[in-house]
N, C-alpha and C positions, 0 to 999 in steps of 0.2 A: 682468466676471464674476469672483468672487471662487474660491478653490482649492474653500470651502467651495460655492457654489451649484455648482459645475462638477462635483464629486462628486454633489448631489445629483440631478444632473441624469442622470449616470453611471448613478445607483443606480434611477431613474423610467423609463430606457429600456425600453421594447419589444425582444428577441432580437434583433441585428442579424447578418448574414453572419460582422463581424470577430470576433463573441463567438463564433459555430459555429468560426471559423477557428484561433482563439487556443484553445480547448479541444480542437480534433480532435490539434494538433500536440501540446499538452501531454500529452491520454489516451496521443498513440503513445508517448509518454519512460514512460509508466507499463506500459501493453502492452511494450515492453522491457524494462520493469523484474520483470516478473509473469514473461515468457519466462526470462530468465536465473536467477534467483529458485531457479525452480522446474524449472529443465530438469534440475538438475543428477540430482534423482530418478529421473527415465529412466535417463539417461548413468549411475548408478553401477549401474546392473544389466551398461553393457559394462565398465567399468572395472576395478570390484573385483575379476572373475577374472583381467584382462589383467595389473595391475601387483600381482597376489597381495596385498591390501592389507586389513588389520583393519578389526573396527568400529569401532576408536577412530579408526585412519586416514579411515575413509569419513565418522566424524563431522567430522573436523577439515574435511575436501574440502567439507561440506554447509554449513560454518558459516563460512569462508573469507571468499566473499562478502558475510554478514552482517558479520563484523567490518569490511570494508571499510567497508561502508553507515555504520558506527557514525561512523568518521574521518571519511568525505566529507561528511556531515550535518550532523556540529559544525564541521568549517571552511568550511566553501562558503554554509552561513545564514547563521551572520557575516560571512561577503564581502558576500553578496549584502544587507545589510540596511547596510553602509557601500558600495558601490559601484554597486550597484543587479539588479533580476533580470536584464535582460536579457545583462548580458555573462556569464552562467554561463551561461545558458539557452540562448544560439545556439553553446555550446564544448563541455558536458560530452558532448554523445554522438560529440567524437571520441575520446575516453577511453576512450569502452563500445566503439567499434567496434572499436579499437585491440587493447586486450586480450579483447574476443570472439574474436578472430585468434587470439594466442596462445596463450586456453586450448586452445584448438582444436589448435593445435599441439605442447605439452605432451608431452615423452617421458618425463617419468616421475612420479611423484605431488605432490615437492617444488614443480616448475615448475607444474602444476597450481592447486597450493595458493596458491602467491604469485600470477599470474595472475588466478587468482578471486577474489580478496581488492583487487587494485589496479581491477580490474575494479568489484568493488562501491562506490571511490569516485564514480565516476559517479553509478550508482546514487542513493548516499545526497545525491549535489547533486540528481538530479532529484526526490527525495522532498522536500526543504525548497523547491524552488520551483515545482514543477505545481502543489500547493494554492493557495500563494500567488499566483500569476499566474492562477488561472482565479477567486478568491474575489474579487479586488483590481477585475477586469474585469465579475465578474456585475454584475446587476439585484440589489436586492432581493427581489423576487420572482421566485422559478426558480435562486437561486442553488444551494440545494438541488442541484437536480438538474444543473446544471453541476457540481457539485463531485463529486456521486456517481459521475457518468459514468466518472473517473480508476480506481478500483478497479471498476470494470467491466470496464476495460480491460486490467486487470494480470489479473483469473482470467480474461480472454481469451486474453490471453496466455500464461496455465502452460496453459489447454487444449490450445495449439497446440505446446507445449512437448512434451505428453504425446501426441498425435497424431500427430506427427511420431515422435515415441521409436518408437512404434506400426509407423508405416511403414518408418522405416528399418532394424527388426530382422532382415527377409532379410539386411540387410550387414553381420552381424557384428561384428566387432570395431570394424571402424572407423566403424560407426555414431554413437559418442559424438564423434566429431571432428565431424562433418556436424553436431549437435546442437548444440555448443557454439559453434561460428562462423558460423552460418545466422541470429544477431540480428545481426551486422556490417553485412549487407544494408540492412534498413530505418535502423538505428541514422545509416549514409551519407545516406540521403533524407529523412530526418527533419531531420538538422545543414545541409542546402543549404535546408529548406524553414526553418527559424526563422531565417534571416540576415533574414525581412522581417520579423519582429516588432518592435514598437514597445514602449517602459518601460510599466510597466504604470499607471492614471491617479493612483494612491493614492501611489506611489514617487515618480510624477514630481511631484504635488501636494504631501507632503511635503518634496522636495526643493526645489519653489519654482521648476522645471523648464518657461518660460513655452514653451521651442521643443519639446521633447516635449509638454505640453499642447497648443498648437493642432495638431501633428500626429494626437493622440488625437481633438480633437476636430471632425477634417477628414475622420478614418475612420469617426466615428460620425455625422455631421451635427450635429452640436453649433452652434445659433448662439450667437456672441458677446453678442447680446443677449436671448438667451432669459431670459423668466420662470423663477424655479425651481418645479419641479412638484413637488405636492405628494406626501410620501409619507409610510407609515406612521410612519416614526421621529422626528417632528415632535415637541421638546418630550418633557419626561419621563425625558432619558438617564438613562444606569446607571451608576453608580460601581465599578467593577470591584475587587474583590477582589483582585488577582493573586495572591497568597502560596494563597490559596482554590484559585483557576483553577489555579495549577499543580500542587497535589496532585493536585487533579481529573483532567488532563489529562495527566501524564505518569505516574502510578499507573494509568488506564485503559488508556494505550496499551502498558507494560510488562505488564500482567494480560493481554492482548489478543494479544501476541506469546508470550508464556511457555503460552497455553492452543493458540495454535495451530502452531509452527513443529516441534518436535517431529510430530506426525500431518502437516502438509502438506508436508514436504518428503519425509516417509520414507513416505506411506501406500503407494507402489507394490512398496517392501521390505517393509514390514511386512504386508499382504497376501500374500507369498510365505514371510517367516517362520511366519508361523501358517496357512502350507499351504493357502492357499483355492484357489490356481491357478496357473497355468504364467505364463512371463515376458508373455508377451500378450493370457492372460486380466489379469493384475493389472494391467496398463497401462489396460485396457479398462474397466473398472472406474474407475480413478483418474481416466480420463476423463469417466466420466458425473458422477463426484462433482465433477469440476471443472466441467464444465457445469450441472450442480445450482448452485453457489457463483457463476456467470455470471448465472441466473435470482435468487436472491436481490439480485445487487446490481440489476437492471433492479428487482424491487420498490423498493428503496430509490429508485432514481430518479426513479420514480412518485410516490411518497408521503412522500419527506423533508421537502418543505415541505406536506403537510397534518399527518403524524403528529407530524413532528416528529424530533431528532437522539435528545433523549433517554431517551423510551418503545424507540425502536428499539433503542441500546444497552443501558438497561436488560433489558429481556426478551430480547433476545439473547446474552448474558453467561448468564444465566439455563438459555438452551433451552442450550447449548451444555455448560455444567457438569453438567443432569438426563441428557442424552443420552448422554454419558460416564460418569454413575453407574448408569446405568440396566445398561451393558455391564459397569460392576465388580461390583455386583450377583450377575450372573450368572455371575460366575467365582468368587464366593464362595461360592455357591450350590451350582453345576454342577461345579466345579473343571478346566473345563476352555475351550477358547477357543470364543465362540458362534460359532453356525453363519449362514450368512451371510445368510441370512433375518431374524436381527435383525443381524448386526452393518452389513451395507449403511442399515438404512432410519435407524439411530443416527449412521453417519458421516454417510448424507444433512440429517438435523437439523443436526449441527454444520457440515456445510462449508455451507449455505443462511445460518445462522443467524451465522457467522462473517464470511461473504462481503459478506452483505446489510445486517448489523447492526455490529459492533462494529468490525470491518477498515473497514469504511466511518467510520465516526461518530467514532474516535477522534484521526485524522490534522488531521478538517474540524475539529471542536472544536475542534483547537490554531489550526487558521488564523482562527475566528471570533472567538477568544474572546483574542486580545492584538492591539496596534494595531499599524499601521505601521512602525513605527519597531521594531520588535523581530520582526516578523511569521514572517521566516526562521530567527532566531537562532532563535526558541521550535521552528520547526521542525524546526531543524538538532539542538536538544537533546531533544523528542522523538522523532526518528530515533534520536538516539545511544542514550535512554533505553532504547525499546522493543527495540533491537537485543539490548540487555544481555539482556532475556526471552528474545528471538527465539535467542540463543548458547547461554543456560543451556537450553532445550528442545530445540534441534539439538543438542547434544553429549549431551546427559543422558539423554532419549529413548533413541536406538537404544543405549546403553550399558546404561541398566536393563532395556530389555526383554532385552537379552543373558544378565544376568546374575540378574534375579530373574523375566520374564515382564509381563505388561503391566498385572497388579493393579494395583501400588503408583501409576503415572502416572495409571491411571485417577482414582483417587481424590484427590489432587491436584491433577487437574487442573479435577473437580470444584468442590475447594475454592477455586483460583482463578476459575470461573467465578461460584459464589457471593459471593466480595469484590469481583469487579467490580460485578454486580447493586449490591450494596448501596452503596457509594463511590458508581455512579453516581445512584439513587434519592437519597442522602445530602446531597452535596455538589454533584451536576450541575446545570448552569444550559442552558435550553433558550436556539437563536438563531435557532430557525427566522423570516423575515419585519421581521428584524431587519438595518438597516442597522451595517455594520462601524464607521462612527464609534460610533453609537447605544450597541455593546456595548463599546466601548475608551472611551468618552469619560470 
């Protein structure tokens, strides 16, 4: 059997055990990554009065980790795309666990700030290789919703980020310490459960990998002398654009970070800046929205391979810019900050539409949409890319609302919601039911 019939044979499977198994371990690297991400929101409501600390400080603390993700992205794709996934993929969450400790432990803002930042290398290796490793391993059909499952599990995670904040606010001060060192736990049982992963089949196929092949395909029942079955991507391949593809893909995931990280990391401050409620109403709140952002991506995973990647980010890009204009609007209007009867059902649009649609669709695009041989690298540069937005909206965000109010983001960020829409309408190439050779070929 040839690397080529043995992929497609890969790609014709029926959902096996090892596909549940390979995707649960990778969603948990992503549910860690959504935990840490986003805990930090909680923790700066103990923090910022403990170490008397500005908003410029509190931006630096929020965005720390993002700049990590930006480095660990770009060098750990490159490893992993000359050395292969797996030897990143069973190491980096001693990394995460490691400095989960120490933020944790942290006596004063500086330590904090470098801790979250070496921290987010982790991170930014497990965001260039969960896509890759759960794309590399689907079916053709239902790959969709293997891939969607990954940021389902990361607004799982900021939920339980925010839940936790929730709970542990009888304890005070040292609540942020419990918060910040409470992912080391799983991050530990995660790193002993991936030692039994195997190369993924497309890595080891490229690589020419004959003792990884027959152990791939001894896990999935693969006979040596099977017929190749027949599947959709027979005949007709695509000639790939890349110079195209990567405007596409790395312009959507930078629009995509720049519209969200600003409101998701700070929505729990930013509800007590403009006075809606006490430190545990705002948390309670940021929770539902986060569970709102949970159900959107469960849509996605329902329907990515009927709807499709790119209708979904199309008109999510879309809801997310009208929903934010809709609040600037009203401040232009009213001159003052709406009342949370609209401003709730507006966040609710955007975190659904964020969650479900563009947070989802812009990561998987880059894993569908370049081959093998480059697969992590394109990941490892969109992480770094989108980081760049994800930095400019954590740091910029709670600074402008400090000093001008939340008009001016609103309408910008509008603006970015609409150049995504149309980039993606434009230039986007849909993958849904499409085999990964069929799109790189």
């Amino acid at each position: 059997m040839s690397e080529t019939q043995f992929l497609r044979e890969m790609d014709s499977l029926k959902p096996k055990r090892y596909h549940y198994f390979i995707t649960a371990l990778s969603d948990m690297g992503y549910l860690l990554d959504g935990y840490d991400l986003l805990v930090i929101g909680p923790a700066l409501i103990f923090i910022a009065p403990l170490f008397n600390i500005s908003a410029t400080i509190s931006a630096i603390i929020g965005v720390a980790t993002i700049v990590g993700q930006l480095v660990g992205g770009a060098i750990f794709g490159f490893i992993a795309d000359m050395k292969g996934r797996k030897v990143i993929y069973q190491w980096d969450m001693l990394i995460f666990a490691l400095f989960a400790v120490l933020s944790a432990l942290s006596q004063n803002y500086i330590e904090l700030i470098a801790f979250r930042a070496l921290l987010g290398l982790a991170i930014g290796a497990d965001y260039t290789l969960t896509l890759s490793i759960i794309g590399e391993y689907s079916p053709v059909k239902g790959r969709g919703k293997f891939l969607g499952t990954g940021l389902m599990s990361w607004w799982i995670g900021g939920s339980i980020a925010v839940a936790l904040g929730l709970a542990l606010l009888p304890f005070g001060a040292v609540a942020w310490r419990w918060l910040l060192g409470a992912g080391a736990i799983p991050a530990v049982i995660v790193l002993v459960l991936r030692r039994k992963v195997e190369e993924t089949p497309r890595f080891a196929a490229e690589m020419n990998d004959q003792k990884e092949i027959k152990e791939i395909k001894e896990k999935f029942g693969i006979d040596e002398k099977a017929e190749t079955s027949p599947t959709d991507d027979s005949g007709n391949y695509i000639t790939p654009n890349y110079r195209k593809r990567g405007v596409f893909v790395f312009t959507s995931w930078f629009l995509n970070d720049l519209i969200f990280y600003g409101i998701g990391i700070y929505t729990t401050s930013l509800l007590l800046e403009l006075g809606y409620s006490s430190h545990s109403g705002s948390l309670t709140l940021t929770l539902i929205l986060y569970l709102i952002g949970v159900v959107g991506t469960i849509a996605f995973v329902f329907t990515a391979d009927l709807v499709g990647r790119k209708k979904w980010q199309a008109y999510t890009f879309l809801a997310q810019g009208v929903s934010l204009f809709v609040l600037g609007i009203y401040f232009v209007v009213v001159k003052s900050a709406p009342p949370l009867l609209l401003l709730f059902p507006m966040f609710a649009i955007f975190y659904f539409a964020n969650a479900g649609g563009t947070g989802e669709t812009t990561g998987i695009f880059v894993s569908e949409l370049f081959p093998t041989r480059i697969r992590t690298t394109a990941l490892g540069a969109g992480t770094a890319i989108s980081r760049v937005g994800a930095i400019i909206s954590a740091v910029v965000f709670p600074i402008t609302l400090k000093l001008y109010g939340i008009l001016p983001m609103e309408m910008l960020l509008f603006a970015v919601g609409l150049a995504g829409f149309l980039i993606t309408m434009f230039i986007g190439e849909e993958t849904k039911n499409l085999s990964l050779e069929k799109l790189s070929s």
